[in-house]
Backbone as a printed PyTorch tensor [residue, N CA C, xyz], in Angstrom:
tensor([[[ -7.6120, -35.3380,   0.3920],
         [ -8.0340, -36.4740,  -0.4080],
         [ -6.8150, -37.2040,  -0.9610]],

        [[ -6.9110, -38.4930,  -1.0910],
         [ -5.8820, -39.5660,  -1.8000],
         [ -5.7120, -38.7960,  -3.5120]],

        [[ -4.5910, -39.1360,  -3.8720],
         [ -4.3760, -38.4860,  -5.4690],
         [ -5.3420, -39.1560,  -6.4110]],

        [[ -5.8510, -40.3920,  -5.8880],
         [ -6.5970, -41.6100,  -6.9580],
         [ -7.8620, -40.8210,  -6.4850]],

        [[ -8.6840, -39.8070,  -5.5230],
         [ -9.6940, -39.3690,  -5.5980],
         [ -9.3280, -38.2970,  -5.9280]],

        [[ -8.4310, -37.4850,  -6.3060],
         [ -8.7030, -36.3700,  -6.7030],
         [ -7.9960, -36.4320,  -8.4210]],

        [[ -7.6580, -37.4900,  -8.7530],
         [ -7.5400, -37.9910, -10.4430],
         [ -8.6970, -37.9710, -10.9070]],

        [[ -9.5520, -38.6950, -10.6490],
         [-10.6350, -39.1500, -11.1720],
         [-11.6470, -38.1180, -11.5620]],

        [[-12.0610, -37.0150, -10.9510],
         [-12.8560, -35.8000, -11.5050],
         [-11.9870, -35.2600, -12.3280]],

        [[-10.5810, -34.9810, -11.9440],
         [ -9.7660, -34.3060, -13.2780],
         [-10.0160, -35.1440, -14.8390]],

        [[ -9.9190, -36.2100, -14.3620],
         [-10.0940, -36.5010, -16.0170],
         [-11.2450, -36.8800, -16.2100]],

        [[-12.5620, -36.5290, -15.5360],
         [-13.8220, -36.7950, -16.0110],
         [-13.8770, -34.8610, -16.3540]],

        [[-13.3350, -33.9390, -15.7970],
         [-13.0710, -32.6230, -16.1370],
         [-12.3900, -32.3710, -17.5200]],

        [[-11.5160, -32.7790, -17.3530],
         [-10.8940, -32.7780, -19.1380],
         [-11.5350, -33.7120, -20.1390]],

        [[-12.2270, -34.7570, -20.1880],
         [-13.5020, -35.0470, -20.8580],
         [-14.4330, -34.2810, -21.1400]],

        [[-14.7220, -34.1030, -20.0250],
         [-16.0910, -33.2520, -20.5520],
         [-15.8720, -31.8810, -20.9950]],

        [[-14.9420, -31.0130, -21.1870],
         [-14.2190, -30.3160, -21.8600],
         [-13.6210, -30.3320, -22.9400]],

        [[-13.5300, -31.6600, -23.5560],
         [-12.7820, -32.1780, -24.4490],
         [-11.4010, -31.5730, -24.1460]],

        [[-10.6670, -31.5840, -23.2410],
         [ -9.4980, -30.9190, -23.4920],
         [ -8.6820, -32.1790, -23.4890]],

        [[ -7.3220, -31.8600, -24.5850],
         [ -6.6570, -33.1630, -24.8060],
         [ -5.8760, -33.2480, -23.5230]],

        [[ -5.3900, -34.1460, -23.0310],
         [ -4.6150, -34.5870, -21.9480],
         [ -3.9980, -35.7960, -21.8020]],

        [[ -2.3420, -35.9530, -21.8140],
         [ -1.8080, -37.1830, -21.7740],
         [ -1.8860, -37.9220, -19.9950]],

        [[ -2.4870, -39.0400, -20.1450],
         [ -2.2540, -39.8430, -19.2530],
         [ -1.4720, -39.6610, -17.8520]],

        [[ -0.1130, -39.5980, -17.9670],
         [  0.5340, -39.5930, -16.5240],
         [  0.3150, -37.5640, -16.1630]],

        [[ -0.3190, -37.0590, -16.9990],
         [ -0.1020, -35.5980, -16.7650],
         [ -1.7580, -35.4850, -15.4530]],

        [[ -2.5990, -36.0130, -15.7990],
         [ -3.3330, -35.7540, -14.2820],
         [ -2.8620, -36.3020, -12.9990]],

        [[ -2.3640, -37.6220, -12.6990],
         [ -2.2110, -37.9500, -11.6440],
         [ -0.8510, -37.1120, -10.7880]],

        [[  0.1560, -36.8180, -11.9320],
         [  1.0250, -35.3420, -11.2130],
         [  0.2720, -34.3240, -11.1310]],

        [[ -0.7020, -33.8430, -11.4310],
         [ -1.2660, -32.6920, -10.5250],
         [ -2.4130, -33.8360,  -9.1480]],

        [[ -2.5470, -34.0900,  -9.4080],
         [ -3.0200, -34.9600,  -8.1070],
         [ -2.1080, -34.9340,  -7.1300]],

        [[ -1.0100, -35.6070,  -7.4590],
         [ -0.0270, -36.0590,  -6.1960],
         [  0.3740, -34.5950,  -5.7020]],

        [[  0.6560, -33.6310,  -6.8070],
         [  0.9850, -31.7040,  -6.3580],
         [  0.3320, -31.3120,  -5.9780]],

        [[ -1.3720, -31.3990,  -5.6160],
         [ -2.2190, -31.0980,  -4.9590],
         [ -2.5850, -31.4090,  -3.4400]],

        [[ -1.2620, -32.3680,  -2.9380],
         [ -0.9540, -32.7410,  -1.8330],
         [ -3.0410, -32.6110,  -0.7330]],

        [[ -3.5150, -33.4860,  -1.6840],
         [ -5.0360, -33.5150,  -1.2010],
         [ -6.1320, -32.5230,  -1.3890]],

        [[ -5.4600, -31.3980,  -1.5790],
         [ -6.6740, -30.5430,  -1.7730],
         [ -6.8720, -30.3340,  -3.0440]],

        [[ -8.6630, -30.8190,  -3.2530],
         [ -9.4060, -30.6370,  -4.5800],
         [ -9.5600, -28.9740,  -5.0690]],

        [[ -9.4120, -28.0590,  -4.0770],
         [ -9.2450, -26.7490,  -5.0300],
         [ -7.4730, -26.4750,  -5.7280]],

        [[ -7.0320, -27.0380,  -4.7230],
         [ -5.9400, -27.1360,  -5.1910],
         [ -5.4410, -27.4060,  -6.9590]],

        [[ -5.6800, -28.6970,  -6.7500],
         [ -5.6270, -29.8470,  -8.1950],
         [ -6.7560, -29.0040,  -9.5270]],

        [[ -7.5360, -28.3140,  -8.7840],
         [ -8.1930, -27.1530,  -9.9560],
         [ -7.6580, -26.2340, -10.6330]],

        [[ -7.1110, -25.6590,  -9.5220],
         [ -6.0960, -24.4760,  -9.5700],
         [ -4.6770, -24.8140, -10.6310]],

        [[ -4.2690, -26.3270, -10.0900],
         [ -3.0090, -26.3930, -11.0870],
         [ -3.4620, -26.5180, -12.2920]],

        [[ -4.6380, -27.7650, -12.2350],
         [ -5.2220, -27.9050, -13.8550],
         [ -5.3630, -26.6610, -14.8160]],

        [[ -6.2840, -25.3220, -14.1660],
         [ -6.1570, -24.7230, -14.4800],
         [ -5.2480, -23.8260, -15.4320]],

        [[ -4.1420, -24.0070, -14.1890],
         [ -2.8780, -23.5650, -14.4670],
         [ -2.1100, -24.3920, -15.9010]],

        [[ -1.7840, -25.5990, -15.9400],
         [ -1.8510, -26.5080, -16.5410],
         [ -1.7630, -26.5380, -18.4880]],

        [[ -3.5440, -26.2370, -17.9640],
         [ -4.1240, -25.8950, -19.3280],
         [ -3.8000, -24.6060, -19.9440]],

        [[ -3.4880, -23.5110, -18.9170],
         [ -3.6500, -22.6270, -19.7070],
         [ -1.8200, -22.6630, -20.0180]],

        [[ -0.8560, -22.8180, -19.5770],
         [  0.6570, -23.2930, -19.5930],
         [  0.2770, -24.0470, -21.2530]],

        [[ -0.3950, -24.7430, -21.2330],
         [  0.0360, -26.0550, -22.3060],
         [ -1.0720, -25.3570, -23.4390]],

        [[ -1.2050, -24.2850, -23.8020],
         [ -2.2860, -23.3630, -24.7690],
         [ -3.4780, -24.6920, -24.9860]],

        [[ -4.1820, -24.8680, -24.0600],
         [ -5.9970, -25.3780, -23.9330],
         [ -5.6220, -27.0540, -23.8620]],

        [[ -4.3430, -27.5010, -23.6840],
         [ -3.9370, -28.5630, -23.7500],
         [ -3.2550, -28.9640, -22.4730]],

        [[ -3.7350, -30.4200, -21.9860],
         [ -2.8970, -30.7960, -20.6160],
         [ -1.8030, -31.6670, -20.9990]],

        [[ -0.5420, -31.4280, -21.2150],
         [  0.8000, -32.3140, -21.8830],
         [  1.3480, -32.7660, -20.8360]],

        [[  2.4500, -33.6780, -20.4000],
         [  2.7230, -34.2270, -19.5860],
         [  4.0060, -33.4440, -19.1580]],

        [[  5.0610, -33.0530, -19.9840],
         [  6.4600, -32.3150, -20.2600],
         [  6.0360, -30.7610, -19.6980]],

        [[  4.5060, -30.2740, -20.1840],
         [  4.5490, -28.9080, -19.5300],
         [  4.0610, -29.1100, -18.0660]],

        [[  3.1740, -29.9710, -17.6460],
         [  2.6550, -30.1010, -16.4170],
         [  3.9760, -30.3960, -15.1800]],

        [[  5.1560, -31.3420, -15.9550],
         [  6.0520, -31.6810, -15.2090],
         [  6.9490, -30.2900, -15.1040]],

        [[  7.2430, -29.3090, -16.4920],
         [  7.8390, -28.0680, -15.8070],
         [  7.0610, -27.5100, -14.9690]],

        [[  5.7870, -27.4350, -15.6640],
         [  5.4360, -26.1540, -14.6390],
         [  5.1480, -26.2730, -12.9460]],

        [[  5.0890, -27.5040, -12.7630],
         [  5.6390, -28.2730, -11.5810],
         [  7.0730, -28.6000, -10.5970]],

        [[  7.6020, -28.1370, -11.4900],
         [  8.9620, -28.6870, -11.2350],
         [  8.9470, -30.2330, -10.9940]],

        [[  8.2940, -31.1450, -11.3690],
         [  8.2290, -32.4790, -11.5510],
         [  9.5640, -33.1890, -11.9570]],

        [[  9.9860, -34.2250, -11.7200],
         [ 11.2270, -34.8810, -12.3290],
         [ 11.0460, -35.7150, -13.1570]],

        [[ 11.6190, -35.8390, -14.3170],
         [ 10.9650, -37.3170, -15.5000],
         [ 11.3280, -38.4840, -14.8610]],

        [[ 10.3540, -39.2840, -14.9950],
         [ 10.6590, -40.6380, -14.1890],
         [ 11.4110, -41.4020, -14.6770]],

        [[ 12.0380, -41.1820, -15.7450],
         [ 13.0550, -41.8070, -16.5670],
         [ 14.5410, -41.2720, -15.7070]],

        [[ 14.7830, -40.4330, -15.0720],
         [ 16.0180, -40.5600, -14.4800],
         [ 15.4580, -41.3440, -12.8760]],

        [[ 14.2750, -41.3180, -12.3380],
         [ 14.2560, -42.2700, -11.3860],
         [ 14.7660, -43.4510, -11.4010]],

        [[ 14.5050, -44.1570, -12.4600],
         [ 13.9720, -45.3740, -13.2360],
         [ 15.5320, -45.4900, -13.2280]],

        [[ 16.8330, -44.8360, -14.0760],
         [ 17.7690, -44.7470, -14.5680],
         [ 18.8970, -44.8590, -13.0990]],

        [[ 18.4600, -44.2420, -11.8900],
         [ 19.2530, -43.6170, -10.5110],
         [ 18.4560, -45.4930,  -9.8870]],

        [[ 17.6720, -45.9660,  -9.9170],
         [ 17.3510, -47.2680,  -8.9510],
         [ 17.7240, -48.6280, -10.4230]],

        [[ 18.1060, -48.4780, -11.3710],
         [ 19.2110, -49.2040, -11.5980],
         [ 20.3210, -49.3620, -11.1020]],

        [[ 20.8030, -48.2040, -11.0310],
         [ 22.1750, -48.3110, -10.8400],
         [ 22.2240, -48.5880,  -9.6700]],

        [[ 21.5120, -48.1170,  -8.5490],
         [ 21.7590, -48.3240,  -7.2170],
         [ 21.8340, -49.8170,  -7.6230]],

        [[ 20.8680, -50.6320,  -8.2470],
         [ 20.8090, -52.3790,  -8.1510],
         [ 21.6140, -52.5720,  -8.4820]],

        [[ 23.0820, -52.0940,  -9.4620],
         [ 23.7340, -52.7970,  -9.5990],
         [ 25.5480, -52.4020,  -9.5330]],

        [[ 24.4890, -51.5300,  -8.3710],
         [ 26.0150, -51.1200,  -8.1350],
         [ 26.9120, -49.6980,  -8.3980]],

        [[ 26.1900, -49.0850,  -9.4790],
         [ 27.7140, -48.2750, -10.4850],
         [ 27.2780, -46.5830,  -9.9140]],

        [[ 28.9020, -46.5380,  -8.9830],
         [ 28.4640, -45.3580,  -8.5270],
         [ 28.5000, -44.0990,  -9.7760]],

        [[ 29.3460, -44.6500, -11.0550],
         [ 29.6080, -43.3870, -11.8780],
         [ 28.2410, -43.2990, -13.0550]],

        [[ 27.5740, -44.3150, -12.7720],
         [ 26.2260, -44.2130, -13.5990],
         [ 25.5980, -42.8640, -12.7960]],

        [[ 25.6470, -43.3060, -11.3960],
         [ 24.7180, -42.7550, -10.3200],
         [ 24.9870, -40.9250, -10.4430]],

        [[ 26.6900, -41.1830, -10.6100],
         [ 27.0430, -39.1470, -10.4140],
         [ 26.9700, -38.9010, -11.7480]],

        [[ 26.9610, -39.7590, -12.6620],
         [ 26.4990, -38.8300, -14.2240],
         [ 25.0670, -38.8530, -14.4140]],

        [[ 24.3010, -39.3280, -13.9640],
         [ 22.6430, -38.9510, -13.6900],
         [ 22.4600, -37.6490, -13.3420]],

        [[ 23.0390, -37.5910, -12.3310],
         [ 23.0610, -36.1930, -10.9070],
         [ 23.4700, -34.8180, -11.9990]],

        [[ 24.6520, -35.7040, -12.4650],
         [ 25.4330, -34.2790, -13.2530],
         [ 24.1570, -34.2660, -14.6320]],

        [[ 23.6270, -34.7890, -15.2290],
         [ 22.6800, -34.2680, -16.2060],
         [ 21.4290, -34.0760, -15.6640]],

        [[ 21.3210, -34.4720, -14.9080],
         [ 20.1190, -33.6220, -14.0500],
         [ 19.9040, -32.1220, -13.6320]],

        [[ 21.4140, -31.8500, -13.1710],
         [ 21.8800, -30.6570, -12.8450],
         [ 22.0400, -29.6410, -14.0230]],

        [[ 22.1670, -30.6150, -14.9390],
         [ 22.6870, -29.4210, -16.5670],
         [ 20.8680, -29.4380, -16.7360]],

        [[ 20.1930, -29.8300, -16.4110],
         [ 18.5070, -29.5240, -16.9510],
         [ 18.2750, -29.0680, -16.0060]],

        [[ 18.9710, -28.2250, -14.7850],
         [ 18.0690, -27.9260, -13.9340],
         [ 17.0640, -28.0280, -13.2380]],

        [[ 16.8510, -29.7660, -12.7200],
         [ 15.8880, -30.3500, -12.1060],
         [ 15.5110, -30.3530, -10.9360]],

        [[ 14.8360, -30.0220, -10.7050],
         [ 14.5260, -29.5150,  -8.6590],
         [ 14.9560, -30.9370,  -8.0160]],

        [[ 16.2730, -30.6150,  -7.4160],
         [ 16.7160, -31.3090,  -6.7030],
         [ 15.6750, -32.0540,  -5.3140]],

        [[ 14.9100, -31.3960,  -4.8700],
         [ 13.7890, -32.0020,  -3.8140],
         [ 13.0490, -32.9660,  -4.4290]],

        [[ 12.5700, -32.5090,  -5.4980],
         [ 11.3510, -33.3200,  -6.1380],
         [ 11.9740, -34.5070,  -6.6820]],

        [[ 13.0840, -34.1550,  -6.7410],
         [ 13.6920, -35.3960,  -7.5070],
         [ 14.1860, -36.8350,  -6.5610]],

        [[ 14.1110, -36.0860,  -4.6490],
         [ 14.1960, -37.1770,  -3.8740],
         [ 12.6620, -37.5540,  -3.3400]],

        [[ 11.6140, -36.4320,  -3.4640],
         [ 10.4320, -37.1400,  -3.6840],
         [  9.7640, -38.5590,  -4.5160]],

        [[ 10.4730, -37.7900,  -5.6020],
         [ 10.1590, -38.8930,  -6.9830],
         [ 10.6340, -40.2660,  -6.7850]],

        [[ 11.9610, -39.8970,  -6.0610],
         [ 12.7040, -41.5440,  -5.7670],
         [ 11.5450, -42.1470,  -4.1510]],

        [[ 11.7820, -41.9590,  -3.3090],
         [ 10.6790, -42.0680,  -2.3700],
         [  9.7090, -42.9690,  -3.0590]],

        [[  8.7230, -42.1160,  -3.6550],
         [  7.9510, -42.3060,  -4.2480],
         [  7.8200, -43.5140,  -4.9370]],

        [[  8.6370, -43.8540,  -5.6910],
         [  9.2390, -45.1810,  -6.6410],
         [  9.6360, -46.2140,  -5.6280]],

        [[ 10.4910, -45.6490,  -4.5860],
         [ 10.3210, -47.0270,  -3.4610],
         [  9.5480, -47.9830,  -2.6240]],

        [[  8.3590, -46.3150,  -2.6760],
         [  7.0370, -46.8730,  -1.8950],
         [  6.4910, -48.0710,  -3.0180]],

        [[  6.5560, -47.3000,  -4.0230],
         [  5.6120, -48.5180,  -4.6590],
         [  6.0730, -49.9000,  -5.2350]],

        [[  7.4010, -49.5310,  -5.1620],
         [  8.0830, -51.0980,  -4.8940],
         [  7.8250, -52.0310,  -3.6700]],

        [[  7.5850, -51.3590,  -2.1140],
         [  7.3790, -51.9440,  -1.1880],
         [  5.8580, -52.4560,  -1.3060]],

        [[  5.1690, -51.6940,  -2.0610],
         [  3.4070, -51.6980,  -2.0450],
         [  3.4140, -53.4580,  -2.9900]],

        [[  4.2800, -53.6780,  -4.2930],
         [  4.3110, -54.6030,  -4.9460],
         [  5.1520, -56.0230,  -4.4870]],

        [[  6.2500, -55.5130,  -3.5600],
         [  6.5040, -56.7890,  -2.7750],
         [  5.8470, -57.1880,  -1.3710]],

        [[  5.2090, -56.0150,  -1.4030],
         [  4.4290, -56.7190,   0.1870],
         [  3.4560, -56.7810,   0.1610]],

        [[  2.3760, -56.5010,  -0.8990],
         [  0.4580, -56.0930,  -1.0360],
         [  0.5390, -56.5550,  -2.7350]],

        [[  0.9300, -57.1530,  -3.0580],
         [  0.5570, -57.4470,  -4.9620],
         [ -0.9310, -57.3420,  -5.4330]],

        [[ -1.7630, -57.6990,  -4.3070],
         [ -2.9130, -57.5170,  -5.1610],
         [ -2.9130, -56.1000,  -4.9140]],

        [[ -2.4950, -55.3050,  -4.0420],
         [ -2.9560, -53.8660,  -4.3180],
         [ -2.2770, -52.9910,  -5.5340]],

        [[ -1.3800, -53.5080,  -6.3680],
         [ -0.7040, -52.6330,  -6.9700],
         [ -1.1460, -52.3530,  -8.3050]],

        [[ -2.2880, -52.7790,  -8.2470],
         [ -3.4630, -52.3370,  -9.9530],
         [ -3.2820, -50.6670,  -9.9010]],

        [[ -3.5910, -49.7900,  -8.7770],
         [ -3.6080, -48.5200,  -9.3680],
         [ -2.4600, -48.2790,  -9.7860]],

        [[ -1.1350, -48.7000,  -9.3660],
         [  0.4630, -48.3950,  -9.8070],
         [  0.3630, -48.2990, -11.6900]],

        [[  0.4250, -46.9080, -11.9230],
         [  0.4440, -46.1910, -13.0390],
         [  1.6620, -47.3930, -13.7430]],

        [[  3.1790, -47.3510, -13.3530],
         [  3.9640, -48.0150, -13.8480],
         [  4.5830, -48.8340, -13.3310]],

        [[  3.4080, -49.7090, -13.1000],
         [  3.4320, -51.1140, -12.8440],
         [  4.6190, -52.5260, -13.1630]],

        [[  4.4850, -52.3250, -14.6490],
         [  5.7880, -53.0730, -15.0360],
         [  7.0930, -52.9250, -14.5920]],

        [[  7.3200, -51.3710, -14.4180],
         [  8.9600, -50.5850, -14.3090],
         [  9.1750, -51.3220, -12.6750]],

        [[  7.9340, -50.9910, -11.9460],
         [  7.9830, -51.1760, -10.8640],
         [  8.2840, -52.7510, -10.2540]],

        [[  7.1630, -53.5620, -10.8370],
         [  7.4770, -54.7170, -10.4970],
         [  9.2800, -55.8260, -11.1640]],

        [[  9.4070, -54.7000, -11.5320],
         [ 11.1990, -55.5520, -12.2150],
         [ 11.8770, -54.5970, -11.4190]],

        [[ 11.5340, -53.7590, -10.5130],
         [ 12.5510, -53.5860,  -9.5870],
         [ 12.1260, -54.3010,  -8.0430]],

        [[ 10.8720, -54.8400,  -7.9630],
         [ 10.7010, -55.7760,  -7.1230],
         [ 11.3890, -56.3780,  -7.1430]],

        [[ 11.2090, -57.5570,  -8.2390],
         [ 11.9830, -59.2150,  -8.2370],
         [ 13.5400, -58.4870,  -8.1060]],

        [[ 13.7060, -57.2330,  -8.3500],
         [ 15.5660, -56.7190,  -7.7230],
         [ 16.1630, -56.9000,  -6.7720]],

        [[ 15.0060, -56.4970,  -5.7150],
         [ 15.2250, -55.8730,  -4.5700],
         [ 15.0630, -56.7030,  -3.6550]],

        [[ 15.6040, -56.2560,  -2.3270],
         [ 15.1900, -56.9890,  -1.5740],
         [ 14.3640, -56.0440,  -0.5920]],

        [[ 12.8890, -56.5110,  -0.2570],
         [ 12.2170, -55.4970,   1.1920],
         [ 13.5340, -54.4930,   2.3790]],

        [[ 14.1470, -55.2970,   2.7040],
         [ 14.7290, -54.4100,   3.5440],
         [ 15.5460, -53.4870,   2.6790]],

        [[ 15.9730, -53.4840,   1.5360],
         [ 16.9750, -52.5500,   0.7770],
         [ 16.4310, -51.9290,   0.1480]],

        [[ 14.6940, -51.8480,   0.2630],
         [ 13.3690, -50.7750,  -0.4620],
         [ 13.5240, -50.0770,   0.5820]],

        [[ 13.2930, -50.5710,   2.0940],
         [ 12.7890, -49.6220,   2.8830],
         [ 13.7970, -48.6700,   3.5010]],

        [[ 14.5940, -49.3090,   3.1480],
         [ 16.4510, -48.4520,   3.6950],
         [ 16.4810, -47.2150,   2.6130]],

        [[ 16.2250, -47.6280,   1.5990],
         [ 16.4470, -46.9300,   0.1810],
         [ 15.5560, -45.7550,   0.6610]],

        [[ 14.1540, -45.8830,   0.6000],
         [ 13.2450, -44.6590,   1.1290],
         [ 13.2010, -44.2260,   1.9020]],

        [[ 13.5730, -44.6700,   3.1370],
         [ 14.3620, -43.6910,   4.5720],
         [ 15.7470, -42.7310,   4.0920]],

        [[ 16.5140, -43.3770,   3.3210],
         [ 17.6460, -42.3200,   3.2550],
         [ 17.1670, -41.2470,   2.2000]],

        [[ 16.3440, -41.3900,   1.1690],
         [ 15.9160, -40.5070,   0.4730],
         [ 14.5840, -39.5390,   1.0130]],

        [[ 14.0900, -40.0260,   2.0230],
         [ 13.1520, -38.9010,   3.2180],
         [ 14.2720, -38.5430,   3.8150]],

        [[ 14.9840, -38.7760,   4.5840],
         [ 16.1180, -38.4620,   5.3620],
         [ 16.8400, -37.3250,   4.5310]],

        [[ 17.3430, -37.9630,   3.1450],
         [ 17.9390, -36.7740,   2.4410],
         [ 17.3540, -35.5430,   2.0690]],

        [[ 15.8840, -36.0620,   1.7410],
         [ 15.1600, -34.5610,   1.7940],
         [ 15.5890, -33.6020,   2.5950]],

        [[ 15.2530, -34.2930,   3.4480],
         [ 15.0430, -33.3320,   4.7490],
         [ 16.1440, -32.5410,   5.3590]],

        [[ 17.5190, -33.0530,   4.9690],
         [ 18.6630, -33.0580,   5.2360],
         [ 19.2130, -31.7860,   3.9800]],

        [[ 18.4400, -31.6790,   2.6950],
         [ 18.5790, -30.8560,   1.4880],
         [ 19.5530, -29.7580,   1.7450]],

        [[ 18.0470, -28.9500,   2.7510],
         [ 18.5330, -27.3560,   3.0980],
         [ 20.3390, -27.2880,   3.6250]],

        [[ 20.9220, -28.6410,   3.9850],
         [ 22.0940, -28.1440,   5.0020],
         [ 23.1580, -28.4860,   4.1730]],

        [[ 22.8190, -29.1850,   3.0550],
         [ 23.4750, -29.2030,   1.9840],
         [ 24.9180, -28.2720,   1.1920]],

        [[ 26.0470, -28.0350,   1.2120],
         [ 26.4790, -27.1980,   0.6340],
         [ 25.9920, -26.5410,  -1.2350]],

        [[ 25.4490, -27.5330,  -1.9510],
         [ 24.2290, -27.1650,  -2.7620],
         [ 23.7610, -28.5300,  -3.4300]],

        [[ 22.7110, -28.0240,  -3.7130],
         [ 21.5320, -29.5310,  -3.6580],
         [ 22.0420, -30.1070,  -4.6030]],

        [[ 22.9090, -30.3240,  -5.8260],
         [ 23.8870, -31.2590,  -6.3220],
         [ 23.9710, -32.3480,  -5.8500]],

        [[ 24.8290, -31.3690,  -4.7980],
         [ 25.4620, -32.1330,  -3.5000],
         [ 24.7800, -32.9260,  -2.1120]],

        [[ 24.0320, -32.2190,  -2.2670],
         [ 22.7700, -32.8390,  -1.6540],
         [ 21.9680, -34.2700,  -2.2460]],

        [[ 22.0070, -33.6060,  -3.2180],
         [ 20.9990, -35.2260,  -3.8140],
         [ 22.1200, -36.2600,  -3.9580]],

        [[ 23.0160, -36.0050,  -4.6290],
         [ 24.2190, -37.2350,  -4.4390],
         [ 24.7270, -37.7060,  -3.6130]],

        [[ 24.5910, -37.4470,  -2.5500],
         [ 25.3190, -38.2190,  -1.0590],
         [ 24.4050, -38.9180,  -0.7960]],

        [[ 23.0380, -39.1620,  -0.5470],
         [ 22.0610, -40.1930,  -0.4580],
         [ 21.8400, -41.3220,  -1.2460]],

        [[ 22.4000, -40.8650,  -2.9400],
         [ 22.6630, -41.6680,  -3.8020],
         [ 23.9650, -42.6680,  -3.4930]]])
């Protein structure tokens, strides 16, 4: 299933539970549920019981190994404007929090797609959670330097394992 169908019972689930739950914390177990609805149960599950009867966004993203989208957000500035030492002091405080280096070229991916979704489909980009962040790196960008951007960061994924260590790995794509 798409993450936008398997969001939508989660938080009609934590409703009707009353269980508190911040906003961007269901659709990351959606997207971690990589489609399967027992799945996205299982993390919720997990989730809730991690966050004592509460779904928080900070525990869902550890207990995920999730990346805060605030260093996404922070790493596709800089690419726009250039500064490679913005780019390796990101990497290096990323690294002092111990951030899963994979997820963290997912996350970028991720952020590119939906830059391409907002310069090439605008009316489709209503479900885009962060819409605003996104569309001011539209008017940035240019289409071909979205889609270059998210090939080298699939590419770098994939490329991770051969890495001398994923540091090092995530920064050479950067």
């Amino acid at each position: 299933l798409p993450p936008q169908l398997i969001d939508e019972p989660l938080t009609a689930i934590v409703g009707a539970e009353k269980i508190a739950a911040d906003a961007p914390a269901l659709p990351l177990i959606a997207r971690a549920a990589h489609g399967s609805m027992r799945g996205a149960l299982s993390l919720l599950d997990q989730a809730i019981a991690y966050g004592d009867g509460e779904v928080r966004d900070a525990v869902v993203r550890g207990m995920l190994g999730a990346v805060d989208t605030e260093y996404t957000y922070r790493i596709v500035d800089a690419l726009i404007a250039n500064d490679g030492r913005t780019l390796l002091a990101e990497v290096d405080a990323m690294a002092a929090r111990s951030v899963a280096f994979p997820a963290a070229l997912e996350e970028l991916a991720s952020l590119f797609h939906r830059i391409a979704i907002v310069q090439m489909v605008p009316d489709s980009a209503g479900t885009i959670e962060d819409i605003e962040r996104v569309r001011g790196f539209a008017e940035r960008m240019t289409p071909e330097a979205v889609q270059l951007d998210y090939q080298i960061c699939v590419q770098g994924r994939a490329d991770l394992a051969l890495a001398p260590d994923e540091a090092t790995g995530f920064s050479m794509p950067l």
